[in-house]
C-alpha positions as a Markdown table, in Angstrom:
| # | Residue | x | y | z |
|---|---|---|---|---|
| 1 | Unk | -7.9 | 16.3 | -10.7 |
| 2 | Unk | -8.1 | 16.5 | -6.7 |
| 3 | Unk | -5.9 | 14.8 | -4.5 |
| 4 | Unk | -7.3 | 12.2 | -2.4 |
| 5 | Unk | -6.9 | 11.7 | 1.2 |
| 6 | Unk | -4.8 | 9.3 | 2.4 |
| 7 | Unk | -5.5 | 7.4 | 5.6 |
| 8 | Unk | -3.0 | 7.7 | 8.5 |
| 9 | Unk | -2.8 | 4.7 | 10.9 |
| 10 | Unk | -4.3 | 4.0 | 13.4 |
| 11 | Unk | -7.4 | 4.4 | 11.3 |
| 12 | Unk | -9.7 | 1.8 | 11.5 |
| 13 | Unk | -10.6 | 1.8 | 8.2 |
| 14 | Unk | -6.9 | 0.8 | 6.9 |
| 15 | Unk | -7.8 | -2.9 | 8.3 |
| 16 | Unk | -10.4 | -3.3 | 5.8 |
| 17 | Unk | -10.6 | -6.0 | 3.9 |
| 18 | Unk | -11.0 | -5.0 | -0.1 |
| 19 | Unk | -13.5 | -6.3 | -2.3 |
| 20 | Unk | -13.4 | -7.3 | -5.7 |
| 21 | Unk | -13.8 | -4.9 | -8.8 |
| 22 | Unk | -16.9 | -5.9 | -10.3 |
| 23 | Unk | -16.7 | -4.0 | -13.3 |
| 24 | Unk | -13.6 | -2.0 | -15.1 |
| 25 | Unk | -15.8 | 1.6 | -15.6 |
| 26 | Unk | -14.9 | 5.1 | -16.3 |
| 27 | Unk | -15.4 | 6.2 | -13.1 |
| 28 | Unk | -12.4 | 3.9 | -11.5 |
| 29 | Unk | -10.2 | 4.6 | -14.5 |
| 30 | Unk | -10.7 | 8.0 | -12.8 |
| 31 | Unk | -9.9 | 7.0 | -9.4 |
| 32 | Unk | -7.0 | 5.2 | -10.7 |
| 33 | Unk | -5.7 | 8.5 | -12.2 |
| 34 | Unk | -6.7 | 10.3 | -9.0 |
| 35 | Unk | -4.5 | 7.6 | -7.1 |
| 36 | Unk | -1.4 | 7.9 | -9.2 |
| 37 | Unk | -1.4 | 11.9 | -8.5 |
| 38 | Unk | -1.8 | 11.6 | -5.0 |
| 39 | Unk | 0.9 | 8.6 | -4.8 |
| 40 | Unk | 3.4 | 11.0 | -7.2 |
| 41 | Unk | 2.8 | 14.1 | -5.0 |
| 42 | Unk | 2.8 | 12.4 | -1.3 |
| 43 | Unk | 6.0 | 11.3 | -2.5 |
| 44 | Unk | 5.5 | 7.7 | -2.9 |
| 45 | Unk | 6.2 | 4.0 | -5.0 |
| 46 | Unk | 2.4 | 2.6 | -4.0 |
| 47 | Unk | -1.0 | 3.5 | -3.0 |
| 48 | Unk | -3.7 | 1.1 | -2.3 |
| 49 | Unk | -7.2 | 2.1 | -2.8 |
| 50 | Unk | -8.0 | 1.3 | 0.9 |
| 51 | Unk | -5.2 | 4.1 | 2.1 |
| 52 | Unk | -8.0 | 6.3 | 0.1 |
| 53 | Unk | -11.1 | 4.6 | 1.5 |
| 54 | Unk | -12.1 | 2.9 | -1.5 |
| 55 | Unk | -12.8 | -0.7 | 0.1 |
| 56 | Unk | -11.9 | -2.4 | -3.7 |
| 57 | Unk | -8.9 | -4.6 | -4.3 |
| 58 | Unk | -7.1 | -1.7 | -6.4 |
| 59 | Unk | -3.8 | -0.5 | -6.5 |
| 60 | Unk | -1.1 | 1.8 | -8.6 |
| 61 | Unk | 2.7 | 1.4 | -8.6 |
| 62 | Unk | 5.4 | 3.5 | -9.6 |
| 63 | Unk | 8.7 | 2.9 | -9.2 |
| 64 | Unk | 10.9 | 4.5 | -11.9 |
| 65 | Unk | 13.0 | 7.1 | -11.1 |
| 66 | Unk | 11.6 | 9.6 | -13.2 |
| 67 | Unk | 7.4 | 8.6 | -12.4 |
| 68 | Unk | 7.0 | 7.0 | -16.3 |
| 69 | Unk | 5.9 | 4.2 | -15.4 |
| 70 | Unk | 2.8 | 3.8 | -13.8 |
| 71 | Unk | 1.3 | 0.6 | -13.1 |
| 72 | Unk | -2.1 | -0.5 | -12.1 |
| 73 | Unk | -3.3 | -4.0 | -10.5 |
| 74 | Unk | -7.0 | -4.7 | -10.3 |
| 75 | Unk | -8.0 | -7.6 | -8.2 |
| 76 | Unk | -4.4 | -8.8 | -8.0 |
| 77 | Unk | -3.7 | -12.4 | -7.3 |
| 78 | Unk | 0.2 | -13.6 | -5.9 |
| 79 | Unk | 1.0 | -16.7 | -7.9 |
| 80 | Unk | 4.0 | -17.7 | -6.9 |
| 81 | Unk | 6.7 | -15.8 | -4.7 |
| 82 | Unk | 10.0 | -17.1 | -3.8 |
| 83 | Unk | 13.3 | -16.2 | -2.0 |
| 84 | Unk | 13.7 | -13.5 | 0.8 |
| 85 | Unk | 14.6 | -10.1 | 1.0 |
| 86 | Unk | 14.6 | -7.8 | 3.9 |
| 87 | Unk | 14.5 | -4.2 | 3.2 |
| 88 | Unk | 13.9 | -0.9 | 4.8 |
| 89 | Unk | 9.9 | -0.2 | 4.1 |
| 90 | Unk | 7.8 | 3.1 | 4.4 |
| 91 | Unk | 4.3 | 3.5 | 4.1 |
| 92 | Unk | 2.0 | 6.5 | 3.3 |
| 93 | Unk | -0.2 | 6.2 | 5.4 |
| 94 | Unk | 2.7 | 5.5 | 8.4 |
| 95 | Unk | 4.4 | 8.5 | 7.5 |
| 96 | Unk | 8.5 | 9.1 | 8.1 |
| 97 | Unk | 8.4 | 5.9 | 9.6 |
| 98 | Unk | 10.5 | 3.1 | 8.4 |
| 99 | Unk | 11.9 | -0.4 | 9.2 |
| 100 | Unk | 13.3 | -3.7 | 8.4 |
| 101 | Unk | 10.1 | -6.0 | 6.9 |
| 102 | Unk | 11.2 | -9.4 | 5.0 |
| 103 | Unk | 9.2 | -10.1 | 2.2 |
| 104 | Unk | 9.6 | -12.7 | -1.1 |
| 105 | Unk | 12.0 | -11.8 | -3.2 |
| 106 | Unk | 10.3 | -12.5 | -6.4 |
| 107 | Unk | 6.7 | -13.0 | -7.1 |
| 108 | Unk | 4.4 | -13.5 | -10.2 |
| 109 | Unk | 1.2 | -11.5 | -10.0 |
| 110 | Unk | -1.4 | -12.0 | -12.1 |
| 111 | Unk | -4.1 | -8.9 | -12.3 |
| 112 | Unk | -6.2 | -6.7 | -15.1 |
| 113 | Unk | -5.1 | -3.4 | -16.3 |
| 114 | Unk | -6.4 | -0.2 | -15.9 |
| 115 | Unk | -8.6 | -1.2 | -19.5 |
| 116 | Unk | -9.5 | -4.4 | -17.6 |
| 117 | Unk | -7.7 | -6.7 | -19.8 |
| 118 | Unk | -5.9 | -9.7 | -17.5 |
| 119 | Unk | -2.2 | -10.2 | -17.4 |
| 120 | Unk | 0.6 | -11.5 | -15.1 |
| 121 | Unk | 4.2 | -10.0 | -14.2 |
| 122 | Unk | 7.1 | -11.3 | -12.3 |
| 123 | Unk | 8.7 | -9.1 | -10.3 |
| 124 | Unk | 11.8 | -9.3 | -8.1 |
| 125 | Unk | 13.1 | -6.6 | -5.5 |
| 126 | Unk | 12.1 | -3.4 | -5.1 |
| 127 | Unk | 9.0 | -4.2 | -7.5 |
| 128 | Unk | 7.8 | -7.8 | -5.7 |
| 129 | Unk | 8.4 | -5.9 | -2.7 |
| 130 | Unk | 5.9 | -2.9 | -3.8 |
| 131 | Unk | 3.8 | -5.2 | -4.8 |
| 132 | Unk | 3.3 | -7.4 | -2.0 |
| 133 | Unk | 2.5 | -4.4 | 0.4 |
| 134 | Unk | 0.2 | -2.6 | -1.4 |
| 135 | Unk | -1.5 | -6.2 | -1.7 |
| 136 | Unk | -1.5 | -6.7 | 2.5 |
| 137 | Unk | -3.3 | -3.0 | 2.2 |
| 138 | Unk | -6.2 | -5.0 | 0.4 |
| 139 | Unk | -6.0 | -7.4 | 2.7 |
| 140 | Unk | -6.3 | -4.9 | 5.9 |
| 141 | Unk | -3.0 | -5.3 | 6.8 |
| 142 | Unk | -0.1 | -3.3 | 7.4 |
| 143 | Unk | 3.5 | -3.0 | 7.3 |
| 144 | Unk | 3.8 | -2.8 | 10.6 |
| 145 | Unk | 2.0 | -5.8 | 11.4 |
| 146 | Unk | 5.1 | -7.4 | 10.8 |
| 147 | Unk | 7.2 | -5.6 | 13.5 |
| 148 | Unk | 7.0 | -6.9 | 16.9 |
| 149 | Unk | 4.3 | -5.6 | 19.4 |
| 150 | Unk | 6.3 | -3.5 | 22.2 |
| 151 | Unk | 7.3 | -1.7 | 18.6 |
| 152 | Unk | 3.4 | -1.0 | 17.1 |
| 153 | Unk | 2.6 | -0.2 | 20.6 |
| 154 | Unk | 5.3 | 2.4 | 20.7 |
| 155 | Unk | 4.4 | 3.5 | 17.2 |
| 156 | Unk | 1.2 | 4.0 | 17.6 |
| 157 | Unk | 1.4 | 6.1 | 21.1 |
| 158 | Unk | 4.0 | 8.3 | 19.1 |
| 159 | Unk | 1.9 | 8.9 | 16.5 |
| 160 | Unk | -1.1 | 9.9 | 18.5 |
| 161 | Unk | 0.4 | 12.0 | 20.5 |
| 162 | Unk | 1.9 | 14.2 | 17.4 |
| 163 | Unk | -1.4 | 13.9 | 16.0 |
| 164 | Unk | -3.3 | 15.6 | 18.7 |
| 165 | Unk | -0.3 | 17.8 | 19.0 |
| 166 | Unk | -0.3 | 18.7 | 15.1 |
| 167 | Unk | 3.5 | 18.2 | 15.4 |
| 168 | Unk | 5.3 | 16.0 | 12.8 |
| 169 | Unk | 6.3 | 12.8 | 15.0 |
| 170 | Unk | 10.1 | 12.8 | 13.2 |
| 171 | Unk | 11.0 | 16.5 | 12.7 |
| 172 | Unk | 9.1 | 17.8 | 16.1 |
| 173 | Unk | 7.8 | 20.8 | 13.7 |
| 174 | Unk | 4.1 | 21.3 | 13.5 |
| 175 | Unk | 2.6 | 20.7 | 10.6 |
| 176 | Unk | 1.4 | 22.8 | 7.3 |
């Protein structure tokens, strides 16, 4: 299977707002598979369908150690959340960047499976986190909405400007 592209802010197209899987088909199970590849090889925990310009409220998760454990949230719905954690947060398609974000500490999430049966999960930490920015991707929003705006302004020149360079913005290498 291919590797997809994923989106690099600024795109425009990362602040799209996800709509709602219709139907659970053969041809998204394969775009779910497509996803988790590209998420394991990236390396990353998450991928949203909109980081891949698909505009549909989809998204895989993997955060084991040893990449067993694949999860998949159609149309996924927070619940409840609760308590506060602040953690150090990267995004794919912000690459080598990462910063403090506060998010809920626990959440309960209720979805449909990759088979499009529905189910709900609580989650707590590194999981709850996960989940609740992959869900602000479906929602056209970004991690880095949450920093202030003297530091997305900054972020966003820098990354320009090593795109049009082709230079990594971290390592000042170019890139392969």
């Amino acid at each position: 299977m291919a590797l997809l592209e994923i989106l690099k802010y600024p795109d425009p197209r990362l602040r799209t707002v996800a709509k709602p899987v219709v139907e659970v088909t053969d041809e998204l199970r394969q775009l779910i598979d497509a996803m988790l590849e590209t998420m394991y090889a990236a390396p990353g925990i998450g991928l949203a369908a909109t980081q891949v310009d698909f505009h549909e409220q989809l998204l895989v998760i993997d955060i084991s150690e040893d990449k067993t454990t694949p999860l998949c949230f159609i149309n996924p719905v927070i619940l409840e959340q609760s308590g506060s954690f602040e953690n150090d947060e990267g995004c794919l398609s912000v690459p080598e960047v990462y910063e403090s974000v506060e998010r809920s500490e626990q959440v309960r999430v209720k979805a449909l499976d990759r088979n499009g049966k529905e189910f709900e999960l609580e989650a707590e930490g590194l999981l709850a986190v996960c989940i609740q920015h992959e869900i602000d991707h479906l929602e056209g929003k970004l991690f880095v909405d949450y920093l202030s705006q003297l530091k997305r302004s900054w972020l966003k020149k820098k990354l320009s400007k090593a795109r049009k360079r082709d230079v990594d913005p971290v390592s000042k290498t170019p890139s392969i």
